[in-house]
C-alpha positions as a Markdown table, in Angstrom:
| # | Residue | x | y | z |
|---|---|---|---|---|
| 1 | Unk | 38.7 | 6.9 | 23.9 |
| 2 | Unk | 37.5 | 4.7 | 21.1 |
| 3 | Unk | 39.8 | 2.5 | 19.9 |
| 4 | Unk | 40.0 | 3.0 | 16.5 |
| 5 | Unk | 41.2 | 6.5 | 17.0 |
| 6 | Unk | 43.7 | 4.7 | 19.2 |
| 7 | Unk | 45.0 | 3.1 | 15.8 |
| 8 | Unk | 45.3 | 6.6 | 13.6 |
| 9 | Unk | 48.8 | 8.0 | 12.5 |
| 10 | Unk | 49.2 | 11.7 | 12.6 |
| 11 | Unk | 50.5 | 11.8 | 8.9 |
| 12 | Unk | 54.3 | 11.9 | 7.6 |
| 13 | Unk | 56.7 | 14.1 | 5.6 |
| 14 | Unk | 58.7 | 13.7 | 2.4 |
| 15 | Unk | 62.4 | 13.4 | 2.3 |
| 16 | Unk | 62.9 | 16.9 | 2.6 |
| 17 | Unk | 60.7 | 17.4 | 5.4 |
| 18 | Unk | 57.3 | 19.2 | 3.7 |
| 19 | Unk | 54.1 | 17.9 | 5.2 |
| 20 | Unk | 52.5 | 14.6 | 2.6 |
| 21 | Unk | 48.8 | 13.5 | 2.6 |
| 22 | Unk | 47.5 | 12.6 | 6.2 |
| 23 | Unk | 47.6 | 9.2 | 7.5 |
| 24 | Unk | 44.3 | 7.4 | 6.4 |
| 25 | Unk | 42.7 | 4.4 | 7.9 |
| 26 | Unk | 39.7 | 2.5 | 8.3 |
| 27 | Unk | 38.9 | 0.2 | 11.5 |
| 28 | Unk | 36.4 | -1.4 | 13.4 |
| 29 | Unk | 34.6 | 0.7 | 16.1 |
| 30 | Unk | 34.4 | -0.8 | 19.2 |
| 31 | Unk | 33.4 | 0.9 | 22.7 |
| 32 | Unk | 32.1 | 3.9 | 22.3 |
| 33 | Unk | 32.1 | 5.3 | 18.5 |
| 34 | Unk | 29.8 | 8.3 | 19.4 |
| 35 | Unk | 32.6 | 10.4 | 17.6 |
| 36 | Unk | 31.6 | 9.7 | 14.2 |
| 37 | Unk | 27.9 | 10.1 | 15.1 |
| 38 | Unk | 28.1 | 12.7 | 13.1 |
| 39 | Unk | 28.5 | 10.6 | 9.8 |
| 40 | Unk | 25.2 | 8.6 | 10.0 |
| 41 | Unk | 21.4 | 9.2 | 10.6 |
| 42 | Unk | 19.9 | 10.7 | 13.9 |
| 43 | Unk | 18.0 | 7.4 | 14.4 |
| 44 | Unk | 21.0 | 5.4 | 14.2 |
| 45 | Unk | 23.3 | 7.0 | 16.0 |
| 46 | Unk | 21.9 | 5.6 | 19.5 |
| 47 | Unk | 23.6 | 2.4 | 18.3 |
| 48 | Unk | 27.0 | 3.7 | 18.3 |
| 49 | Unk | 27.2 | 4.7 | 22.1 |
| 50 | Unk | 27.2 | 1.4 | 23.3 |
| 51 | Unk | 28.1 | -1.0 | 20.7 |
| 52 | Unk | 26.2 | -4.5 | 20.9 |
| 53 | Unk | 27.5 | -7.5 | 19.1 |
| 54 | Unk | 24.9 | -6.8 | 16.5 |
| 55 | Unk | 26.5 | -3.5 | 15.4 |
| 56 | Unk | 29.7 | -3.3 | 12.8 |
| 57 | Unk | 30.7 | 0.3 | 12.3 |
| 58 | Unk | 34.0 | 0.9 | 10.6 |
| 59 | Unk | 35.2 | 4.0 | 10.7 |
| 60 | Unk | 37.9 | 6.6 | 8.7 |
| 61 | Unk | 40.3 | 8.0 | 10.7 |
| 62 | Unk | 42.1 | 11.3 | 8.4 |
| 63 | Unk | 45.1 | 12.9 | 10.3 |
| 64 | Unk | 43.9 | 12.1 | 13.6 |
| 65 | Unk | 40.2 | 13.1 | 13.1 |
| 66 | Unk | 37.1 | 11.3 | 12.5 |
| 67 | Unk | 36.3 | 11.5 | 8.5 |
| 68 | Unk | 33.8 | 9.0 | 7.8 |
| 69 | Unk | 31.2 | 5.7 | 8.9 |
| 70 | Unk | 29.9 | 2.7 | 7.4 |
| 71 | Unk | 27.3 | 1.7 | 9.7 |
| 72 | Unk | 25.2 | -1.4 | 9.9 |
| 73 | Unk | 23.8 | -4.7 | 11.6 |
| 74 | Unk | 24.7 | -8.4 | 11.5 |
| 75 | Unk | 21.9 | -10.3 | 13.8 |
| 76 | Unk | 21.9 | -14.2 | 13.6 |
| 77 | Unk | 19.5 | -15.5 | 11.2 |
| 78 | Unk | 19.1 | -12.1 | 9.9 |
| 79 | Unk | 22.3 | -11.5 | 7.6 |
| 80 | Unk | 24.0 | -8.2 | 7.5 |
| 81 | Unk | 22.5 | -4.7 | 6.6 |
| 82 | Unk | 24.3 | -1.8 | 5.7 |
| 83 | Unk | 22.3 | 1.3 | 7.3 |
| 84 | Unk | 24.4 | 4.3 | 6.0 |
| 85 | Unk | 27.8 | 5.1 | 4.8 |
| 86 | Unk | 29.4 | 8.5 | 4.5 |
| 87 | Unk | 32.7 | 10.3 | 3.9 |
| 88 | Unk | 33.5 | 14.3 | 4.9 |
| 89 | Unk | 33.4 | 16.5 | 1.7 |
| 90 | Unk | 36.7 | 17.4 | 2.4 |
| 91 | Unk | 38.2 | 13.8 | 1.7 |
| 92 | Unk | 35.5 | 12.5 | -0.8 |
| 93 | Unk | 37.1 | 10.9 | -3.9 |
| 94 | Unk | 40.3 | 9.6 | -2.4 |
| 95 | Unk | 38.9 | 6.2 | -2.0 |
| 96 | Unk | 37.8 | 6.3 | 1.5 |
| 97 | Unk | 34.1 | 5.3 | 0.9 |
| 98 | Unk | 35.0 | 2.2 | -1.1 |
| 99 | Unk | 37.5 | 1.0 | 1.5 |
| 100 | Unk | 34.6 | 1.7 | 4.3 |
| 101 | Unk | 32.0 | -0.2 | 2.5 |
| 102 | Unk | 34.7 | -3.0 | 1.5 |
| 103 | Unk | 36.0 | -3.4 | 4.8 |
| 104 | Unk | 32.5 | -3.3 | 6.7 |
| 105 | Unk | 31.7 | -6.0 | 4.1 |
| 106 | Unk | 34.7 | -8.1 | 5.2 |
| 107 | Unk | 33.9 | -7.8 | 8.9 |
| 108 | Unk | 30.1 | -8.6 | 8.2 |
| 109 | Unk | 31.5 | -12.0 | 6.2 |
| 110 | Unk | 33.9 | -12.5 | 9.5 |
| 111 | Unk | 31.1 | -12.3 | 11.7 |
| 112 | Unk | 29.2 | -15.2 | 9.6 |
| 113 | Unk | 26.5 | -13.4 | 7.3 |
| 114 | Unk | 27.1 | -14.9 | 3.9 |
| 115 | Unk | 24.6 | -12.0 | 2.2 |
| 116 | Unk | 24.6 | -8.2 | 2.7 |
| 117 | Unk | 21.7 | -5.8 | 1.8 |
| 118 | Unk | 21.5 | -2.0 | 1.8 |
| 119 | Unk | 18.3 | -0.4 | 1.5 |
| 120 | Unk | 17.5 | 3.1 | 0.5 |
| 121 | Unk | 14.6 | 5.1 | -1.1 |
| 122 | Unk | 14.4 | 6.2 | -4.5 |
| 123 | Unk | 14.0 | 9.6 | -3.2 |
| 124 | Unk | 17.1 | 10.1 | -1.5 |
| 125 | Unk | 19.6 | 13.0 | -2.5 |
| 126 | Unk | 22.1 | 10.7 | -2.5 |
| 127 | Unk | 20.9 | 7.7 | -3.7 |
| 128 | Unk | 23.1 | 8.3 | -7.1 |
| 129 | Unk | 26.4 | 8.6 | -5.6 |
| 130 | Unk | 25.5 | 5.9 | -3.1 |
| 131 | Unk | 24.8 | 3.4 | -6.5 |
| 132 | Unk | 27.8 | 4.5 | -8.2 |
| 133 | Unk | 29.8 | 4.0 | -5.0 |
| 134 | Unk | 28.0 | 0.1 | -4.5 |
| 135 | Unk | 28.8 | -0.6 | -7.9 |
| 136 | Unk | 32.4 | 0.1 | -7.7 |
| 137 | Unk | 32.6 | -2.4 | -4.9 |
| 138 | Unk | 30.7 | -5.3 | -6.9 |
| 139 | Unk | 27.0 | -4.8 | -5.2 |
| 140 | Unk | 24.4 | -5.6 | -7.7 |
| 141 | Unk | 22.1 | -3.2 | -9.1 |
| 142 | Unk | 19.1 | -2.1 | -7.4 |
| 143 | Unk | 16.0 | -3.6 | -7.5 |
| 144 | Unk | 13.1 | -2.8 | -6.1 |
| 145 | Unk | 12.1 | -4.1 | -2.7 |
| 146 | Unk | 9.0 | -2.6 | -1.2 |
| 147 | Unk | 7.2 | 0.6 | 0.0 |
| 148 | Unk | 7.6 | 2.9 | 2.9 |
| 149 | Unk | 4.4 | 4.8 | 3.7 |
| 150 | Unk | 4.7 | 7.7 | 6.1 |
| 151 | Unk | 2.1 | 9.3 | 7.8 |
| 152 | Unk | 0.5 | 11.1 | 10.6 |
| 153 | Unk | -0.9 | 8.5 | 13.4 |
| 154 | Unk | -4.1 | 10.0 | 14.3 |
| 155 | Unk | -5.3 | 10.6 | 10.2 |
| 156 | Unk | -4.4 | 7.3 | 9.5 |
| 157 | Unk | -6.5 | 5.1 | 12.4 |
| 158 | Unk | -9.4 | 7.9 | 11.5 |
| 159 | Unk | -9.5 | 6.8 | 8.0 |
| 160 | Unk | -8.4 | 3.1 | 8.6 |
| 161 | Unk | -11.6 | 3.0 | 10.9 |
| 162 | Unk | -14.2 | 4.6 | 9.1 |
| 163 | Unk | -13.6 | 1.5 | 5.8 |
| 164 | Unk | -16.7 | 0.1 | 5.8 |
| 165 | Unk | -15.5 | -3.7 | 6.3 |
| 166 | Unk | -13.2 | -2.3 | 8.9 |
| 167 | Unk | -16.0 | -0.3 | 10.7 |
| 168 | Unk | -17.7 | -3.5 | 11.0 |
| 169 | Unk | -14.8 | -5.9 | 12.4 |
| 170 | Unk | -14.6 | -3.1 | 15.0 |
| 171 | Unk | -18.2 | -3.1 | 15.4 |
| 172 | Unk | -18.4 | -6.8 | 16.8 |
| 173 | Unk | -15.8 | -7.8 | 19.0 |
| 174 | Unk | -15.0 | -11.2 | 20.7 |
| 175 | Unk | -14.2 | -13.5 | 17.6 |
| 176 | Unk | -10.8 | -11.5 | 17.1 |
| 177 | Unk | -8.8 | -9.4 | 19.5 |
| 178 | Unk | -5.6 | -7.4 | 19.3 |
| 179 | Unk | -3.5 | -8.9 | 22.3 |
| 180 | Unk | -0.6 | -7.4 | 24.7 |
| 181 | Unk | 3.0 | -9.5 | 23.3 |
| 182 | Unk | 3.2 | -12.1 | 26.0 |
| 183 | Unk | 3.8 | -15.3 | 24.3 |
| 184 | Unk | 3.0 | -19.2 | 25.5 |
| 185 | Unk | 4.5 | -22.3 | 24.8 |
| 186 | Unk | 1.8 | -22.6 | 22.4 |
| 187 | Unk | 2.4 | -19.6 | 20.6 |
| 188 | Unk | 6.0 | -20.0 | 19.9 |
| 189 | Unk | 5.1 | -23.3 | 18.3 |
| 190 | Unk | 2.6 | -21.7 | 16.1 |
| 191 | Unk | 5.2 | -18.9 | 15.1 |
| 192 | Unk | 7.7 | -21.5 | 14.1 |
| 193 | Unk | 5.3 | -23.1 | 12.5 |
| 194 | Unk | 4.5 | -19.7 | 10.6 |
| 195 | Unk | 7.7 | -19.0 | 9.8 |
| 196 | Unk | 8.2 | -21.8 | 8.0 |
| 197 | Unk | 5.6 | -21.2 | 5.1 |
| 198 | Unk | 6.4 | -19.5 | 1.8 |
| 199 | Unk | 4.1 | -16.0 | 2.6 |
| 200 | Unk | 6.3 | -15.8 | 5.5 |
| 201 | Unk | 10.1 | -15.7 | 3.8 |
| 202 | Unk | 12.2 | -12.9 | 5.7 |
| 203 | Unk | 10.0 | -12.7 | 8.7 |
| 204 | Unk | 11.6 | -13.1 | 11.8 |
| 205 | Unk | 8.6 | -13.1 | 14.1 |
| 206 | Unk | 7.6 | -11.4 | 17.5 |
| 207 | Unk | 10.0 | -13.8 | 19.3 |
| 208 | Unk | 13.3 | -13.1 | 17.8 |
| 209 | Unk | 12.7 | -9.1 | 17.7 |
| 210 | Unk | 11.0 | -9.1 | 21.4 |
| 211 | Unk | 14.8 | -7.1 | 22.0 |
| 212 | Unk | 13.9 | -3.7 | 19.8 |
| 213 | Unk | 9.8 | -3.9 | 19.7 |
| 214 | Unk | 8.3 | -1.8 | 21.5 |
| 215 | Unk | 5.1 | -3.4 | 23.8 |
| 216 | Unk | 3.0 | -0.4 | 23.5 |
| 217 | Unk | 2.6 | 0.1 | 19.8 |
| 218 | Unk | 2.9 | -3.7 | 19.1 |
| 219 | Unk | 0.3 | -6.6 | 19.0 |
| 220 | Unk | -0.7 | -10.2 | 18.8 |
| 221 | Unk | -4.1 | -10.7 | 16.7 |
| 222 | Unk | -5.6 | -13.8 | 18.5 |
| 223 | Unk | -9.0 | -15.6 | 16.7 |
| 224 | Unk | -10.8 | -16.9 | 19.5 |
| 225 | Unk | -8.2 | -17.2 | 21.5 |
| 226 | Unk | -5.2 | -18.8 | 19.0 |
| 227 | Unk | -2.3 | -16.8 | 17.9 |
| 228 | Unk | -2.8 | -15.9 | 14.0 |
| 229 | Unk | -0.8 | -13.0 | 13.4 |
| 230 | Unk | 1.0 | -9.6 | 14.6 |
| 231 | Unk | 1.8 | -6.4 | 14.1 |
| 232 | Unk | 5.4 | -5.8 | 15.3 |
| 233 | Unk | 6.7 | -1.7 | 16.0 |
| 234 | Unk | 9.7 | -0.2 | 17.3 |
| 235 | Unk | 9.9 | 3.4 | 18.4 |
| 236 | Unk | 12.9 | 5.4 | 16.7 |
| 237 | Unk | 15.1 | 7.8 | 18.2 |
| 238 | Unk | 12.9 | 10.8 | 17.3 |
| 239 | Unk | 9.8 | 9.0 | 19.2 |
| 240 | Unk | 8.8 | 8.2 | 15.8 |
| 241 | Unk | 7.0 | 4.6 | 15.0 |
| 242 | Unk | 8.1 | 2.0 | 12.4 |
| 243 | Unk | 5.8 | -0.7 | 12.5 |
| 244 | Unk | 8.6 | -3.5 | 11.0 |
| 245 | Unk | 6.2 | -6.1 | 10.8 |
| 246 | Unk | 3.2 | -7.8 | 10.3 |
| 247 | Unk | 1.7 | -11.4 | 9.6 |
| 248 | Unk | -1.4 | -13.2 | 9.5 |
| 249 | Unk | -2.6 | -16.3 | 9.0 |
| 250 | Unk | -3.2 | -17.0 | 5.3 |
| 251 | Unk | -6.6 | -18.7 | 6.2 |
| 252 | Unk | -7.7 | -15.4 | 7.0 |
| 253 | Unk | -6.5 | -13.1 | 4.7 |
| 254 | Unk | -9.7 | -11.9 | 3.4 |
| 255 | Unk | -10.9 | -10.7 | 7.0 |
| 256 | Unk | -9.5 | -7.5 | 7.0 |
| 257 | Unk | -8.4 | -8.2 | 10.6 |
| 258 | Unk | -4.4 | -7.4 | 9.7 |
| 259 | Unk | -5.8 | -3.9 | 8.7 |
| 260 | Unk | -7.8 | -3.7 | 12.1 |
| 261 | Unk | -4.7 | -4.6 | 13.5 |
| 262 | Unk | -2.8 | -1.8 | 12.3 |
| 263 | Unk | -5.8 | 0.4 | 13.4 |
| 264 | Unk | -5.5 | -1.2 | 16.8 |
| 265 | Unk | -1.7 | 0.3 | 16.8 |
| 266 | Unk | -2.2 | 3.6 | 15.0 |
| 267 | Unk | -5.0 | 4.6 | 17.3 |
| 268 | Unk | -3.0 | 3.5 | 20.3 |
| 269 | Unk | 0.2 | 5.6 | 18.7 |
| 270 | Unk | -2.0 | 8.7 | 18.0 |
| 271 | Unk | -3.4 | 8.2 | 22.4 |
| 272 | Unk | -0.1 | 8.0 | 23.6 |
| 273 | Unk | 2.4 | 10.3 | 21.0 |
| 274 | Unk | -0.3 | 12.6 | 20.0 |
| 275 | Unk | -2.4 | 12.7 | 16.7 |
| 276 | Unk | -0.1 | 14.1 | 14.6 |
| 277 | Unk | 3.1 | 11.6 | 15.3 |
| 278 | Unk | 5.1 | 9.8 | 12.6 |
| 279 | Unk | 4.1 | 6.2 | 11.4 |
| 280 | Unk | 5.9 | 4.6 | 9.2 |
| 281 | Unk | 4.8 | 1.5 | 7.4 |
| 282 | Unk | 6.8 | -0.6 | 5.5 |
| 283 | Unk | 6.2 | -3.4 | 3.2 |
| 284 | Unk | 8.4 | -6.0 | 1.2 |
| 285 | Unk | 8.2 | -6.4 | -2.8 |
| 286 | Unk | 8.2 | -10.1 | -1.9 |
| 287 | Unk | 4.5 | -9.6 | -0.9 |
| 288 | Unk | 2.7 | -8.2 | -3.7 |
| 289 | Unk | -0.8 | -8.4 | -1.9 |
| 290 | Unk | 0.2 | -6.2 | 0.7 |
| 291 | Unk | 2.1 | -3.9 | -1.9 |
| 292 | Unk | -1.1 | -3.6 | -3.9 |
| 293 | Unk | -3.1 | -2.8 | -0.6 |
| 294 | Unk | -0.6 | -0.5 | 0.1 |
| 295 | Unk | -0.5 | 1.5 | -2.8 |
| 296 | Unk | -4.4 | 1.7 | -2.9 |
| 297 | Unk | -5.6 | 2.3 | 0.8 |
| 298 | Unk | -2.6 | 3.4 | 2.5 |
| 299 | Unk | -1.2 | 6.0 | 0.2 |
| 300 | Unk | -3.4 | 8.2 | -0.5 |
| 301 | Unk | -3.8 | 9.4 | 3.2 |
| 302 | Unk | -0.3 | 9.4 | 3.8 |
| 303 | Unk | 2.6 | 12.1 | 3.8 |
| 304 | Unk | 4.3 | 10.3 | 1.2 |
| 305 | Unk | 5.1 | 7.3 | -0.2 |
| 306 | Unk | 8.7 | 6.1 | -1.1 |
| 307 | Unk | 9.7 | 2.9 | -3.1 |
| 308 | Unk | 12.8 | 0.9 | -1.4 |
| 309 | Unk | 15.5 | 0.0 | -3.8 |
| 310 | Unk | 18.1 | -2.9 | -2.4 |
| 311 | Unk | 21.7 | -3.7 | -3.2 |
| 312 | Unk | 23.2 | -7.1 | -2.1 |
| 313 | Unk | 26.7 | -8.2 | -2.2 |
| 314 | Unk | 28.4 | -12.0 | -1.3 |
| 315 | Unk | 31.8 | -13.0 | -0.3 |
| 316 | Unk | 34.5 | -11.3 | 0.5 |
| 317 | Unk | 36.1 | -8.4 | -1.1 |
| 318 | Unk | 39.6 | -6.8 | -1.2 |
| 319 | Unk | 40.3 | -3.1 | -0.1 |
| 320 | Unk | 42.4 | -0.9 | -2.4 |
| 321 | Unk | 45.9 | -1.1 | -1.0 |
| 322 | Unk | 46.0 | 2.9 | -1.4 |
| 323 | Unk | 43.9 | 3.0 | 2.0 |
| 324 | Unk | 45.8 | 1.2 | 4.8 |
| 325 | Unk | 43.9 | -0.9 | 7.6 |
| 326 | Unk | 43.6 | -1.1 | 10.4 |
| 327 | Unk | 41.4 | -2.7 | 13.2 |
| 328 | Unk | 40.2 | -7.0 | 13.2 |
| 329 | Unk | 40.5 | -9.5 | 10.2 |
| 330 | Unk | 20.8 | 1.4 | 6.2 |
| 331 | Unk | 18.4 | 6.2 | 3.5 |
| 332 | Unk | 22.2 | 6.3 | 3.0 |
| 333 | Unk | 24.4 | 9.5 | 2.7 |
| 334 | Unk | 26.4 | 10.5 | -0.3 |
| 335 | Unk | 30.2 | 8.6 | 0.0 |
């Protein structure tokens, strides 16, 4: 049984003996937390059968039963993320969203991260209540923070290949090539060495996220040989592909190899998942070449187009004593 169910009251009665609200609390999942699957994404919810250390999902416990998740990531060097958050209708507006997004915060600041971001699209039904709730508990306001391109695999490495500079690179192979992710002592050197330059902030690099890549649909680019960039992807629970990252070598920016790259991958999604499977691109604000390439090659062959607002929070906050606690010291869902 998971354990924060182990935790929940069954409720109380008045002095007279008639029934009062039900027992409400919030705690850390731990175990298995598959019973509030039902409160976050289909892609996400893989992530609640097993928890890793990684995960923090606090859930709200309502007379015994499952009424809400706040559900998110806390990886080393990475901060926290909140993926989702969401209460039943039947117990919206009683406070239980804020004490779930208060109390994930907490945990996320026990656990080390000193920042928190939530991502969502600008599109999302519930992006509104989600805002109002975040502002309630002291987030900042949203500000934009990149694009997400969707689109069909196949479509996108036919019209990828047939750019003329593109066509070309593809024309004369040997100088570049897109490479299997096996890294050297050589390349992990050059990765730090990467990582370490301005056009590079937030990247983590094909090292630290060798655990949730996935070999197939990922790449090294290698110029004669020498590790200057990659294309990082990780297939979602829906056999989906989100392509979560790519880098090149500013020397060669004006190549057009990083979009060969992404060819590379799109062509080997659309062999292995069929032409019509999902790729999703995404690119950070914090890159505004790469935005600007985006909006003007990528989007118009794409199924749509969605700008990423961010929240962030610091610190520590305090949950409303009218939620009792229980339990230790990211597209989101109306709270």
């Amino acid at each position: 049984m998971n354990s924060a169910l182990e935790t929940a009251s069954s409720g109380s009665k008045d002095g007279i003996g008639r029934p009062t609200m039900p027992a409400r609390r919030v705690a850390v999942l731990t175990g298995n937390g598959t019973l509030f699957a039902g409160f976050t994404f289909a892609r996400f919810r893989h992530a609640l059968a097993a928890m890793d250390s990684s995960v923090i999902a606090i859930g709200a416990i309502v007379g015994g039963h499952p009424a809400g998740l706040a559900l998110g990531t806390c990886r080393k060097g990475e901060g926290a993320e909140l993926l989702s958050v969401a209460v039943a209708p039947a117990v919206r507006r009683s406070g239980i969203g804020l004490a779930l997004i208060e109390t994930w915060r907490e945990e996320a600041t026990r656990r080390g991260s000193a920042v928190m971001i939530a991502r969502y699209t600008d599109t999302n039904t519930g992006s509104a209540a989600f805002e109002a709730l975040v502002r309630r508990a002291a987030w900042s306001e949203p500000v934009e923070d990149g694009l997400m391109v969707t689109g069909r695999a196949g479509a996108m490495a036919d019209v990828v290949g047939a750019w003329r500079a593109i066509g070309g690179r593809l024309a004369q192979p040997g100088l570049y090539e897109y490479a299997p992710v096996e890294l050297t002592d050589a390349d992990r050197a050059r990765i730090a060495n990467y990582l370490a330059q301005p056009v590079a902030v937030d990247m983590l690099g094909p090292a630290a996220l060798s655990d949730r890549t996935s070999p197939a649909f990922s790449t090294l680019i290698r110029r004669e040989g020498v590790l200057v960039g990659w294309v990082l992807a990780s297939e979602m629970a829906d056999h989906s592909i989100r392509y979560e990252e790519a880098f090149l070598d500013p020397v060669y920016w004006h190549s057009g190899i990083a979009i060969g790259a992404y060819h590379h991958c799109y062509a080997r999604q659309a062999c292995l998942l069929g032409r019509d499977s999902i790729a999703t691109y995404y690119t950070n604000s914090t890159r505004p070449r790469m935005v600007a390439l985006t909006r003007r090659r990528f989007a118009p062959i794409a199924d749509r187009i969605d700008t990423i607002l961010a929240v962030r929070s610091t610190g520590r906050a305090t949950t409303p004593d009218s939620l009792n606690r229980k339990g230790k010291p990211h597209e989101h869902r109306r709270a």
